[in-house]
Every structure is written in structure tokens, then in C-alpha cells.
C-alpha positions in Angstrom: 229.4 -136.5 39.5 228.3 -137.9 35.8 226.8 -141.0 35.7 225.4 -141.7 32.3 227.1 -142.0 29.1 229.2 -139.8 27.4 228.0 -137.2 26.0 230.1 -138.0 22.5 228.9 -141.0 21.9 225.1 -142.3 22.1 226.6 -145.7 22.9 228.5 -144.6 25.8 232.5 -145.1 25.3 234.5 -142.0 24.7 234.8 -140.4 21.1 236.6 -137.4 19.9 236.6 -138.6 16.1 234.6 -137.4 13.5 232.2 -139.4 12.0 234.8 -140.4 9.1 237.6 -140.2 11.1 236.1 -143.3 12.9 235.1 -145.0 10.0 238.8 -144.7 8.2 240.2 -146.2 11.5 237.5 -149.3 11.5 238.5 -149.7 8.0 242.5 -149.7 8.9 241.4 -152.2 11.5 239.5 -154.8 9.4 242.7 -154.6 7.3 244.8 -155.8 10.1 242.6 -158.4 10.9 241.6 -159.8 7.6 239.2 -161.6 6.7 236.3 -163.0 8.5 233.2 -165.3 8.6 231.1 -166.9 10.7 230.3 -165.9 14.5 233.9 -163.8 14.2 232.5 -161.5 11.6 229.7 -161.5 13.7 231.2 -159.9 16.6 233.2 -157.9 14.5 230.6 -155.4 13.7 231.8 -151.4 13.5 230.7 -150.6 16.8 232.6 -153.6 18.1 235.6 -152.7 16.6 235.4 -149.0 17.9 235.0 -150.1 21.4 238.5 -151.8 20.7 239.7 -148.6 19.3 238.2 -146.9 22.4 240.0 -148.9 24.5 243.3 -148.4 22.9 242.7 -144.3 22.7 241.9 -145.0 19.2 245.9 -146.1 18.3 244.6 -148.8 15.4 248.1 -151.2 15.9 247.0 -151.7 19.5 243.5 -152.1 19.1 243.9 -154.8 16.1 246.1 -156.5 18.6 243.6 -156.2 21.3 241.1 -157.7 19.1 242.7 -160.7 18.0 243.5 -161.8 21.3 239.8 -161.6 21.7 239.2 -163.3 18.6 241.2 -166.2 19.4 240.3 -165.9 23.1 236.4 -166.4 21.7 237.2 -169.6 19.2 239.0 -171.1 22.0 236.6 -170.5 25.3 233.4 -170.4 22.9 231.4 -168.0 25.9 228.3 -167.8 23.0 227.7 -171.1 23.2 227.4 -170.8 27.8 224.0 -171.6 28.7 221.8 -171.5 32.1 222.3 -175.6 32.7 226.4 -175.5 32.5 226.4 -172.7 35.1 223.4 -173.1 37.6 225.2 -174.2 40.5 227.2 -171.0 40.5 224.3 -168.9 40.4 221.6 -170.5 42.6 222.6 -167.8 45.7 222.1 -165.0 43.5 225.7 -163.7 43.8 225.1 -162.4 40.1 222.5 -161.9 38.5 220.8 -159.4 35.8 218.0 -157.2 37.3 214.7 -156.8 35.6 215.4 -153.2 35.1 217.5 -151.0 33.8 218.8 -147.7 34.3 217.7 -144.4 33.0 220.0 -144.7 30.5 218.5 -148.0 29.2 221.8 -150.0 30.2 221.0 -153.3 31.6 221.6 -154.1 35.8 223.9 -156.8 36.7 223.6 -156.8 40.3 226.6 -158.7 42.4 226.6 -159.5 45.8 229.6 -161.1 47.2 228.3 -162.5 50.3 226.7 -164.8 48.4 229.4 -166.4 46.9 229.0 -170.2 47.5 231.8 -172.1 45.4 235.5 -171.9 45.5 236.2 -172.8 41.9 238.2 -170.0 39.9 236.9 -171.8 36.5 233.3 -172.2 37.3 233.3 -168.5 38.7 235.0 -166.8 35.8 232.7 -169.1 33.5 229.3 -168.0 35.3 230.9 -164.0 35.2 231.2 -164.8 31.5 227.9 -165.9 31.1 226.4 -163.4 32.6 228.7 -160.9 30.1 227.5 -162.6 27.2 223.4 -162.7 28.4 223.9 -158.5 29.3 225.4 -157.8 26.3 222.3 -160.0 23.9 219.8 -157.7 26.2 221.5 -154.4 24.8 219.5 -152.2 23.2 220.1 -151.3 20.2 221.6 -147.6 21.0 223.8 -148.7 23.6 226.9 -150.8 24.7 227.6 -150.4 28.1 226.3 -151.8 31.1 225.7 -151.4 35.1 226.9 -153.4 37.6 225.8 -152.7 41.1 227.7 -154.6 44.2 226.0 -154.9 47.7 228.6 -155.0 49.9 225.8 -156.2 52.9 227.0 -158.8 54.7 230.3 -158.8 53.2 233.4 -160.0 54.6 237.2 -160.6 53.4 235.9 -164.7 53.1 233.8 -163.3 49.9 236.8 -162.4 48.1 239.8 -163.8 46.2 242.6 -162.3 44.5 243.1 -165.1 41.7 239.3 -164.3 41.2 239.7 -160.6 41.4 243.0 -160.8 38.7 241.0 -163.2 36.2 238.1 -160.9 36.6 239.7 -157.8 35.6 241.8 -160.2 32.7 238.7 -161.3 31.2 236.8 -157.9 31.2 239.1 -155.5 30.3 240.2 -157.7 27.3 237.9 -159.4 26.1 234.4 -157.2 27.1 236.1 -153.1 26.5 233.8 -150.4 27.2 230.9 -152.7 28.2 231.1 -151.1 31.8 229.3 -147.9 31.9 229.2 -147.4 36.1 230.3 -149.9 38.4 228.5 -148.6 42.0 230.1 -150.3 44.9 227.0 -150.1 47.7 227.4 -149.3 51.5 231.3 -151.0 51.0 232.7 -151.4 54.2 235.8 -150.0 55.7 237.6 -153.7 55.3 237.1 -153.3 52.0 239.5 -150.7 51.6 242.8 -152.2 51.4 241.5 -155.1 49.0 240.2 -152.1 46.9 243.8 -150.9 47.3 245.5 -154.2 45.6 243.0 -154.5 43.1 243.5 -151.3 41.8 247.0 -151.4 40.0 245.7 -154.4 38.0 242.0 -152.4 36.6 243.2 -149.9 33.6 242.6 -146.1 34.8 239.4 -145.8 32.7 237.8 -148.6 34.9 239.2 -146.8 38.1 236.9 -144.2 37.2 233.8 -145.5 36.4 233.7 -147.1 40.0 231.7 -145.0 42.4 231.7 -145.4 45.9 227.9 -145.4 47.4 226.2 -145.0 51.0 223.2 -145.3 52.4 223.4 -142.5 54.9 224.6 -140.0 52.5 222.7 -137.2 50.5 224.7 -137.0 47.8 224.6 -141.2 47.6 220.9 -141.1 47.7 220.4 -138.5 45.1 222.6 -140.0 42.2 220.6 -143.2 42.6 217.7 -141.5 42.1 219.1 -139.4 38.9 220.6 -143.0 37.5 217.5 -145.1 38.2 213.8 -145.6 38.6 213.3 -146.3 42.6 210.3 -147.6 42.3 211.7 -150.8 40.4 215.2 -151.0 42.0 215.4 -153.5 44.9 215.3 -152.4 48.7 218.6 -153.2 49.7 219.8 -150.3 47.2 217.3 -148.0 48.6 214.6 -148.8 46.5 210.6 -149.9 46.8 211.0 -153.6 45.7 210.9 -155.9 48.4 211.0 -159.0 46.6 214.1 -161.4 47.3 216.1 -163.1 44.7 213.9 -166.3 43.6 216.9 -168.8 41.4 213.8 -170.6 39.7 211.8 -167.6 38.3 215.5 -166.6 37.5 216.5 -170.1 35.6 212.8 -169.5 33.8 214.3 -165.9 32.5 217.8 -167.3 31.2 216.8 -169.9 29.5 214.2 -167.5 27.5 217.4 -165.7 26.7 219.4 -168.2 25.8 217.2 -169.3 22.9 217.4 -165.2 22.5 220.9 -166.4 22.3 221.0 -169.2 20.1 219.3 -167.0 17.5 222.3 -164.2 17.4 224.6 -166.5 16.8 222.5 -168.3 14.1 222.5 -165.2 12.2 226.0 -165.8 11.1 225.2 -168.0 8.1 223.0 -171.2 7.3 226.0 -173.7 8.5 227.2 -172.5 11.8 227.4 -175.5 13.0 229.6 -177.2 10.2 231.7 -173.8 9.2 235.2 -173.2 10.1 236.1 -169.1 10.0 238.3 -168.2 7.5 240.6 -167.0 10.3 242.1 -169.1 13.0 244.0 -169.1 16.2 247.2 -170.6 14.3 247.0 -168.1 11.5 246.1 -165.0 10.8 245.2 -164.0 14.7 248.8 -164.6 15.5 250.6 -161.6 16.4 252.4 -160.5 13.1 256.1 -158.5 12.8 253.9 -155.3 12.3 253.1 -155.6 16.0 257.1 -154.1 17.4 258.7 -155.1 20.1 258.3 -151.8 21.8 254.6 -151.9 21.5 254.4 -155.4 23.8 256.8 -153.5 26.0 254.5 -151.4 26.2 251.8 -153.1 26.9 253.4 -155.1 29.8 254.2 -152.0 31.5 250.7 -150.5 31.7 249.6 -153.4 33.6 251.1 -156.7 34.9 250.3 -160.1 34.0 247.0 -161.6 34.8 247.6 -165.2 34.1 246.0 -167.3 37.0 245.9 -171.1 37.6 243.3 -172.8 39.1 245.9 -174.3 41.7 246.7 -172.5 45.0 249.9 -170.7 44.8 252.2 -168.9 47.1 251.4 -164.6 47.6 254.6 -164.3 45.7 253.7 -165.9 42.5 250.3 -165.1 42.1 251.3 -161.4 42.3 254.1 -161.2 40.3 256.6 -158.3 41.4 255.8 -158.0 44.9 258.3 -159.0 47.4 257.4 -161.0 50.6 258.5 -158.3 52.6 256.2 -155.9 50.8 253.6 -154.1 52.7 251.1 -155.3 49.4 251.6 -158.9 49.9 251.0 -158.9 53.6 247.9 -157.3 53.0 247.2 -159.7 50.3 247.8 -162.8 52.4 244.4 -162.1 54.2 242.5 -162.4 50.9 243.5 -166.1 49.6 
């Protein structure tokens, strides 16, 4: 079982291009896109835009597309300007939080528990998920993309999870943060987990499936890729490893707020007036969807995964899942999870 990064790539995402293959298909991308300043020119660095690429099997049409959405998605929702004091209540149980190691690949730890989940808010949650995206990604070295997360299913019952959650969860990630997840390891994941694992699936793209791995206490083969993937010594007991300590949400507010002046300073480096400067692109103009982008391509698009839209409002099994029928073996399965 491989656990570290591809081998083609020292940043992790999968890449069967030539050097200046790559480069001619960045290049066909910034053409698509157009011009850029400020904290979107920023983002769109070349290793951002092959993660895109990546994401879309290196097809340029689809990954432009996928980028502007994220463009737009970024001048609307603003997740650079997130900090520790909009989003504390969320994490004062230490349902998320990023570990103070990282694997043996240098990719930093998110660590997720979901018995701790303490608020009922789709908006705060996604926002704090996003936050903790945003303070990952600033703590990247500078050789890699990808990241860890590693669940602790102790405790856990169906009360920890939501589907809306779950659907605006894989939304957000999988559009807006490609190839950032390098291993997702879901730890000692009970047998009730199973069916939710089940729905969620059809609405994670293939390439996520796969980077999930399934890990027990009580088996061999469990215990030795944890010990290939990280120092022991550092990772926390409940996974196995030598540190006792338990999660301490004031030592952890003292940590983000380091980063977010870590933060502040990225985003500074976009030009002397980032307060004051409009980009020379904008949601109304040139990150609309133009006639390049066919028809067939959307079609196609809508068929490799439904819709993720979710409101904050409860709604009926039916329409938060749309395509499956009351009478569907999925939805009565899915009832127990709202």
C-alpha cells in the first residue's frame, strides 16, 4: 500500500507530462483565464494551476473552467482573509485541528475527530474547515502541496455526522482545494460507519476514493504503515503513538494567531495596495463561463458527479439528495444521518 507522494511529482499530484509539456499547458491556461493581479495572480502560481490541470487529467478547457469557479468562488468567500477570532467557537473541542507534526513526507497533519463536533451550523462548520485549509496550505513547505488528514473515529456515533456537511465538504475541497489531499487515514472507523461511507462515496471524485485508507488498531499491517508514514514518537496516543498530551484550545489559539500574521504577510505580497486594488478580473467578467466552454463539456461535468449545492435550512431526504427516490434503499439509509 503507497502512502507517500507520487513518485512523478516531488509535489505529490500525478504527472505524466514532460517538463515542457506542462509548461505549454500552464501557458494555454493563463490564456483562458486572462489577465490577473492582486491576491488572484497570487494564487495563480504554475504549480497552482497544475494542480487544476491535475485535477482535470490535464484536459486545459476543463481545468480553466475549474479554476475560475475557484477564482470567483475566492473574491466572493475571501477564505485568505479567515482568522482564529471569526472561527474559535468552532474549534474550541478540537474537532479540527493541525498537529504539530508532520509526516515523513513533510506534509502537514490536520487531525479530525468527529465526536467532538459541538455546533450544528453548516456555515460556521464549512467556514472553520476552510480555515483550517487555508492555515495547512501557508504551512506547506516549499516542495510540497499536499496534505494529511487523519480522522479518529473514537467515540464516534451517527450524531457526529451530517450529510449537508458531508456534500459541502466534498463541494468545497474538491473544487476549490484540488490535489491538496495527499492520504486521508480514517482511524479504528467503526462498523456504523459503513453505510454513511457508502452515501458519501458517489459524491468524492474517484481520485479522493483512493487516497482514503481504512486504519485499525489491532491490525499488523495498520500498525506498520503508520510507522512507515510517520514519526511515533511525535504522533498522539490515540493513533498509536507516544504523545500523551490532550488537545489544549488556548496553547492552540496562541499557534493560529502566529500563523495568521504568517498569513497576513502571503497575502501582502501581492502588491503595495492590497487593500485599495480591485483585480483586473472579476466575477462579472472575464471569470464568467465563455461560449469556448460547450455545452457537452457541462454535460459532462454534471454527470461525473451530482450537484452539491446545500442550504443552511433543513430540507426533506429527497431534496438534499437530488436523484434519489424515497423509496430508495440510499435515502432510507440517509434519513438516520440528518
Amino acid at each position: 500500500m503507497s502512502t507517500g507522494p507520487t513518485n512523478s511529482t516531488s509535489n505529490g499530484f500525478e504527472n505524466s507530462l514532460r517538463p515542457e509539456e506542462e509548461q505549454n499547458k500552464i501557458d494555454e491556461m493563463r490564456k483562458l483565464i486572462g489577465p490577473l493581479s492582486g491576491k488572484l495572480a497570487l494564487y495563480c502560481s504554475d504549480v497552482s494551476i497544475s494542480r487544476y490541470l491535475a485535477a482535470r487529467s490535464w484536459n486545459v478547457k476543463k481545468a480553466a473552467k475549474m479554476l475560475k469557479a475557484t477564482l470567483k468562488w475566492r473574491l466572493d468567500y475571501k477564505p485568505e482573509e479567515i482568522r482564529w477570532d471569526d472561527v474559535a467557537s468552532e474549534a474550541e473541542t478540537g474537532k479540527i485541528y493541525r498537529s504539530n507534526y508532520k509526516d515523513k513526507h513533510g506534509r502537514p497533519v490536520l487531525v479530525m475527530r468527529p465526536r467532538c463536533q459541538n455546533t450544528k451550523s453548516v456555515k460556521g462548520q464549512i467556514k472553520y474547515l476552510v480555515y483550517c485549509m487555508e492555515n495547512a496550505v501557508v504551512n506547506l513547505p516549499e516542495d510540497q502541496e499536499q496534505m494529511v488528514w487523519l480522522i479518529d473515529f473514537h467515540g464516534f456515533n451517527l450524531s457526529n455526522i451530517s450529510v449537508k456537511v458531508t456534500k459541502e465538504t466534498a463541494h468545497v475541497l474538491q473544487d476549490h482545494y484540488p490535489e491538496r489531499l495527499g492520504i486521508a487515514i480514517l482511524y479504528d472507523a467503526p462498523k456504523i460507519f459503513e453505510p454513511f461511507w457508502k452515501v458519501a462515496k458517489p459524491f468524492l471524485d474517484p481520485k479522493t476514493v483512493s487516497k482514503v485508507k481504512f486504519v485499525y488498531s489491532d491490525d499488523p499491517n495498520s500498525k506498520k504503515m503508520m510507522e512507515e508514514l510517520f514519526d511515533m514518537s511525535l504522533m498522539e496516543s490515540a493513533f498509536g503513538g507516544d504523545d500523551k498530551a490532550e488537545f489544549d484550545v488556548n496553547k492552540y489559539a496562541e499557534r493560529m494567531r502566529q500563523d495568521d500574521k504568517k498569513l497576513s504577510s502571503l497575502w501582502k505580497k501581492d502588491d503595495n495596495s492590497t487593500s485599495s486594488a480591485q483585480p483586473t478580473v472579476t466575477a462579472e467578467t472575464s471569470l464568467e463561463l465563455t461560449n469556448s466552454d460547450s455545452e457537452s463539456d457541462v454535460l459532462d461535468e454534471k454527470a461525473e458527479k451530482p450537484s452539491l449545492d446545500v442550504d443552511e435550512e433543513e430540507s426533506p431526504i429527497e431534496e438534499t439528495l437530488p436523484g434519489i427516490d424515497s423509496t430508495n434503499e440510499n435515502a432510507d439509509k440517509l434519513k438516520q444521518f440528518n
